[in-house]
C-alpha positions in Angstrom: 95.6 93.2 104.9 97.5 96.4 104.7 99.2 97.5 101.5 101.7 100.3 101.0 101.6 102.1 97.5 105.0 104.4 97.1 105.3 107.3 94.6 108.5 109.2 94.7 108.6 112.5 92.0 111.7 113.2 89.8 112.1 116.3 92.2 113.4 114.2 94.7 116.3 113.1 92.9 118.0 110.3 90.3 116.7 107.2 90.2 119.4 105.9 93.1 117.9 108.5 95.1 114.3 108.0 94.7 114.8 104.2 95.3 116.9 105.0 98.3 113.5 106.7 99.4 111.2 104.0 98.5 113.6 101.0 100.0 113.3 103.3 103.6 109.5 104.4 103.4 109.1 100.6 102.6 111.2 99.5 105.7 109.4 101.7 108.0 106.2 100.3 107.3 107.2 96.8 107.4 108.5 97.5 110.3 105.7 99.6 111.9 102.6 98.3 110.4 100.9 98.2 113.6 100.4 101.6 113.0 97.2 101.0 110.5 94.0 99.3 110.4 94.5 96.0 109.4 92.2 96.9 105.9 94.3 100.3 105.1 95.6 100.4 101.6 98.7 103.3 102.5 99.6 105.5 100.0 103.0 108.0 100.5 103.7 110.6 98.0 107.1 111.3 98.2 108.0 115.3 97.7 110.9 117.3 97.4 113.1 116.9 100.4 112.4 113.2 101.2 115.8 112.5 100.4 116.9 114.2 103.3 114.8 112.7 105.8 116.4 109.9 107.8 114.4 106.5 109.6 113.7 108.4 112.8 112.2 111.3 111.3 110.1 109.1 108.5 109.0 106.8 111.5 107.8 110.2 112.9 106.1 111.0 110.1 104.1 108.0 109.8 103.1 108.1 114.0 101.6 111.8 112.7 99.7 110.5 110.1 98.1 107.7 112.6 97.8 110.6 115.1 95.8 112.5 112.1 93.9 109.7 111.2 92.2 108.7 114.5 91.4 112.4 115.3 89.7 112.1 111.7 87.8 109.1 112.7 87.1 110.2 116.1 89.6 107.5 118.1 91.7 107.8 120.8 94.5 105.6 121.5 94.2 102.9 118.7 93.2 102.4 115.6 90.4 100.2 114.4 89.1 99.1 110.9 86.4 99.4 109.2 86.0 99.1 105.6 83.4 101.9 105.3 85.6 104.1 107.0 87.3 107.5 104.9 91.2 107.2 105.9 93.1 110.8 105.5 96.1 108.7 103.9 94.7 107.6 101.0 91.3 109.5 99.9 89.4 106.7 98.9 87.5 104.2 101.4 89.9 101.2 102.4 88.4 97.5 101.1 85.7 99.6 98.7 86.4 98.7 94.8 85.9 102.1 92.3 84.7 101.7 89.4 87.3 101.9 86.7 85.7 104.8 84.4 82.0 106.0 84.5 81.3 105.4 80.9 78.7 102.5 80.3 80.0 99.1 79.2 80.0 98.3 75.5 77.7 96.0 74.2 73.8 96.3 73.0 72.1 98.7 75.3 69.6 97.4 77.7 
């Protein structure tokens, strides 16, 4: 399952703006989802200047990021998961649960 997670700063505009950005970064993954393992959880940070960008050049965008990825993983033409693989889009590994904070649970101890 492939999941998209969308952060666009303040810097990138007003609120119309920034969900302008999300709607298209949104569209272009529906659209192109082909373009990640199939256990990838996504993650785009949007930055100053996404405003500006327009479909073609965000569907760019995401081909470089596959590009970046399988020369991370050492692939060639496509793009295979596995869970236990690092992804360069998101820094964590895909399908592996963190924990939520390092402290030890509450209760009597052991």
């Amino acid at each position: 399952m492939r999941r998209l997670g969308v952060t666009v700063t303040k810097k990138v505009g007003s609120a119309v703006g920034r969900n302008h950005v999300k709607r298209r970064v949104k569209e272009v993954f529906r659209q192109h989802r082909s373009l990640f393992p199939g256990s990838a959880d996504v993650v785009v940070i949007a930055k100053r200047g996404a405003a500006e960008i327009d479909y073609a050049e965000m569907l760019g965008q995401f081909t470089r990021a596959r590009h970046a990825m399988n020369k991370a993983l050492g692939r060639h033409a496509t793009v295979q998961s596995s869970p236990a693989q690092p992804s360069p889009v998101e820094p964590e590994q895909p399908g592996v649960s963190q924990p939520a904070s390092k402290r030890p649970a509450r209760g009597r101890p052991a």
